[in-house]
N, C-alpha and C positions, 0 to 999 in steps of 0.2 A: 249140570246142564240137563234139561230134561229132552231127550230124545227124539227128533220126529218122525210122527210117525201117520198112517192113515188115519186112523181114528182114533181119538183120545179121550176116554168118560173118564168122569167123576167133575169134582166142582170147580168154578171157575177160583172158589179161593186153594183151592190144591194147588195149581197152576201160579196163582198170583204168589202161592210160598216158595215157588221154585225160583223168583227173584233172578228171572232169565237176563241176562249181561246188566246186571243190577248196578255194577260198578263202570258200563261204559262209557265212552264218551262219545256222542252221538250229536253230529250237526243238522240231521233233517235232510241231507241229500241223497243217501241212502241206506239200507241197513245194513248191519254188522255180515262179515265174511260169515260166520258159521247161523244166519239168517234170521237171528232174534232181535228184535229192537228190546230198549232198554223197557224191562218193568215197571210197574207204575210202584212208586214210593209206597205207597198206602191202599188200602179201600175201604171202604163204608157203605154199610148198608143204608137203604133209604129209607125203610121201616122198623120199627123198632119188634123185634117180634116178626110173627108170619105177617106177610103182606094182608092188605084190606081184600075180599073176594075170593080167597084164597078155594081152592078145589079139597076133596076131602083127602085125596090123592097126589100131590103135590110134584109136578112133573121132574123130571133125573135130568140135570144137568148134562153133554155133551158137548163134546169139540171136535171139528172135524177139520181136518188139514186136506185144503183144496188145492196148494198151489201144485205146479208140475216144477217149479225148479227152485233147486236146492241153496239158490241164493238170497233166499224170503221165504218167509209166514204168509200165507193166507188161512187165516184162521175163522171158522164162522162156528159160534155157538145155539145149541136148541135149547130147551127144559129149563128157561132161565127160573128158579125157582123161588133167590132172592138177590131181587133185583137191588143194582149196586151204582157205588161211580168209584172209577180206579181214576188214583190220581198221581200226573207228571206237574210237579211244582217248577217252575222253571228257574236255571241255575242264579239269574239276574234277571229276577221278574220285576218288571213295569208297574206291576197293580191290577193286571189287567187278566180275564181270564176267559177260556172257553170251551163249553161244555157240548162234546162232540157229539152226535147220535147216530151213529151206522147203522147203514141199510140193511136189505135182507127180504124184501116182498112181505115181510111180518113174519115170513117162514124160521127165518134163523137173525143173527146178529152176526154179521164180517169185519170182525172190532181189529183185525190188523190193520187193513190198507184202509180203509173209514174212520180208523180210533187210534190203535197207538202208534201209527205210522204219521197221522197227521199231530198226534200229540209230540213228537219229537220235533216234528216242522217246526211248531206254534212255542218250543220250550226256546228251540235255538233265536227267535226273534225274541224272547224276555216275558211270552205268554203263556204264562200258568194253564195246563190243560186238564181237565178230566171226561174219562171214558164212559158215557152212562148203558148200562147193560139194563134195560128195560124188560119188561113182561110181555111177552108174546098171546095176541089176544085168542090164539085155537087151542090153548092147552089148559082149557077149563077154567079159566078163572070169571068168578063172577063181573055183569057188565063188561065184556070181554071187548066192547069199541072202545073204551076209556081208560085200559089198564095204563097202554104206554105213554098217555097223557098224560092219564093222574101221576106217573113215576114221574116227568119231565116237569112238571108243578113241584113236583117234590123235591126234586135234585139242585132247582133251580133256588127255594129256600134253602135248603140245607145250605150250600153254597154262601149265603146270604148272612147265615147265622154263626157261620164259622170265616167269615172274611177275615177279620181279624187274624186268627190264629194261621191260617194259611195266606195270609202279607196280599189280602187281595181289596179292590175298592170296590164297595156293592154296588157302586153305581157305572160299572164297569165287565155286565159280564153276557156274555155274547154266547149264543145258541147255534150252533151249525149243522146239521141234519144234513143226510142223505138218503137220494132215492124214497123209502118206505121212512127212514128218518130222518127224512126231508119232509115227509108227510107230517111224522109227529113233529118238527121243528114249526111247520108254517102252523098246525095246531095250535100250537102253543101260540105263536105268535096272532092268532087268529080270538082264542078262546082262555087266553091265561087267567082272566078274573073269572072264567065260571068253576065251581065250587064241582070239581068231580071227584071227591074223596070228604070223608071224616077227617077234621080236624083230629089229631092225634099229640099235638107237643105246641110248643112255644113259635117253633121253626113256622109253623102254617098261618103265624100272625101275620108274615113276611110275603111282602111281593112276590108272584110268580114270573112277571116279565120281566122279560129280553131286557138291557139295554139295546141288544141289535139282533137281530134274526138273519140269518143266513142258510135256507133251501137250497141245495144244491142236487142241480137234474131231479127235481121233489116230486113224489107224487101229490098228486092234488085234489085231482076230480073224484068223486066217489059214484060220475054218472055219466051216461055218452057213453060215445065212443073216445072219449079224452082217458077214460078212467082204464087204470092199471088193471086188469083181471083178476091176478092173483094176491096183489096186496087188497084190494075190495073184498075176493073173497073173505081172508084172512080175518081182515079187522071184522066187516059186517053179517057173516054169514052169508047161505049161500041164496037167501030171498029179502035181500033186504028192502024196508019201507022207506018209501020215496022222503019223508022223514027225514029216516036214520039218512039217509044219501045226504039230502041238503047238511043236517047239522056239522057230517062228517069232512065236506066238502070246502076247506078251507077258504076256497075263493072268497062261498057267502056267504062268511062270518067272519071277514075283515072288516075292522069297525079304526074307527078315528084313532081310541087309544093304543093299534097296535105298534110293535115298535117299529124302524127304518130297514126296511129288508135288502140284501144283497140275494140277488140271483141269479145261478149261469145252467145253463144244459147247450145240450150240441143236435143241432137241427135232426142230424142222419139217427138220434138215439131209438135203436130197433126193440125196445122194452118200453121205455115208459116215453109218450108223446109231449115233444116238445110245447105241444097246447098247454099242457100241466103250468109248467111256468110262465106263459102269455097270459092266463088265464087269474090265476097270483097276480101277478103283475098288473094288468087292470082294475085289479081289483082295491089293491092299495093305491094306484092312481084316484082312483074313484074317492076313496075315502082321503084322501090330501093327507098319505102318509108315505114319506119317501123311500124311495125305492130307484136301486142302479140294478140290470138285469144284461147280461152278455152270453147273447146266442151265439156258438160258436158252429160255422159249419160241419166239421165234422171231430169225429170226439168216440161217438158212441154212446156206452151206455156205463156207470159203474167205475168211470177211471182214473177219479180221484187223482192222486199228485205220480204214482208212480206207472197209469195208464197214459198218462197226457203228455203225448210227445210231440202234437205240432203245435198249432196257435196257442191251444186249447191248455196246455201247459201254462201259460200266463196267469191261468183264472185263481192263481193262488196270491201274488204277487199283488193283482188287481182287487182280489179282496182287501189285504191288508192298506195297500192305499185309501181305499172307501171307509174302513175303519178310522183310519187317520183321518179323516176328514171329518168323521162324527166325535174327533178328541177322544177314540178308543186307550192310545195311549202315551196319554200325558201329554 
């Protein structure tokens, strides 16, 4: 068992060899007594090789242990240097699968309560999960507004091209973002046919979309006073051109072909403005492509399945219903 402790460098695949409660048995309601959820079976890189854009310098992996109690992980990673998807195959999976994207303002990655906390949720209902640990666009890499996209393009074939071997149906696999990757989720869902990477293998012949998109309290606007501060900074620098704002601005680059979104935030959220998602939301109205969206009054910001303890608790429950409704699965 690897120890916890404040601060934890080196790689995320050191971490992934430490096969933390690798053998448990885990329902999704909460985590293990000594506050590890179960490891991910496997991981995979998303590029073969250094990533595309890569800095001369290539940032140092970290982890760093936020929570205060000793009965869970929060775990958020920086220096992601190659970018990955850690994956929970689910023990009697459906066919059905989905590919998580935790938050973080683009500052870091909080792949517990955003990633393997929701991948144990999604295992114990028969959904195949993986964790996508994307590139952070302030740590030099070239094109630094496209990094986490181009990864979420990438993960979403890779996925695609190994359906098969991991008992998954291609035309079954669903994108769920938070917060900052709620950002790159509606991205994607926004921009999956434009080409923002070199073809590099077979994998990139393959579809980049959703079957279903799922932004959750997403950032959105990259302009206004709707727009997040710190994830804008992040992704666009710190003068960016009225341009780069629209392109990045998923509202308005929702187009007919994107997929059926699910989206919830909670009106009081004191980080990112619940306009973010009204804003979405019209948007795919506009282009006649469906969309269920559940404001909840109060919530906050960031609370995911193990913050949500009033109403706001449901929005897990209520996705998976809406999924079933688009014959997510079976």
């Amino acid at each position: 068992m690897i120890a916890r402790r404040a601060l934890m460098t080196g790689t995320l695949e050191a971490f992934a060899a430490g096969r933390l409660m690798a053998s448990a048995t885990h329902t999704g309601a909460a985590p293990s007594a000594s506050g590890a959820w179960p490891a991910p079976l496997t991981s995979f890189p998303l590029w073969p090789g250094t990533p595309p854009g890569a800095p001369a310098q290539l940032p140092v992996p970290q982890i760093t242990e936020r929570a205060h109690d000793a009965s869970y992980h929060d775990r958020a990673i920086t220096g992601v240097a190659a970018p990955r998807i850690d994956w929970f195959p689910a023990a009697q999976p459906n066919g059905s699968a989905v590919l998580l994207i935790p938050g973080g303002a683009y500052l870091r990655i909080a792949f517990d309560r955003e990633g393997y906390e929701m991948a144990a949720w999604f295992n114990a209902r028969g959904v195949s999960a993986g964790v996508l640990f994307y590139r952070l666009p302030d740590e030099g890499w070239v094109d630094r507004a496209n990094v986490a996209s181009a990864d979420a393009q990438r993960a979403v074939r890779l996925l695609r091209t190994r359906a098969q071997a991991m008992q998954l149906d291609p035309a079954r696999l669903i994108v769920m973002g938070f917060s900052a990757g709620g950002h790159v989720c509606a991205d994607l869902a926004a921009r999956w046919n434009q080409p923002l990477y070199t073809r590099v293998d077979a994998a990139d012949m393959l579809s980049a979309r959703p079957d279903l998109a799922a932004p959750i309290y997403p950032v959105v606007a990259m302009r206004g006073p709707e727009a997040h501060a710190v994830s804008r900074a992040m992704l666009l620098g710190a003068s960016p051109t009225p341009e780069e704002e629209r392109v990045h601005s998923p509202d308005l680059m929702i187009g007919p072909q994107s997929p059926p979104c699910f989206i919830i935030h909670a009106e009081d959220d004191p980080a990112v403005p619940v306009a973010n998602s009204r804003l979405l939301h019209d948007a795919l109205r506009r282009a006649k492509v469906p969309v269920e969206m559940h404001l909840f009054e109060k919530g906050g910001h960031g609370f995911g399945l193990r913050n949500a303890t009033g109403p706001n608790a449901a929005w897990a429950e209520l996705f998976m219903a809406w999924a079933r409704s688009h014959t997510m699965f079976g």
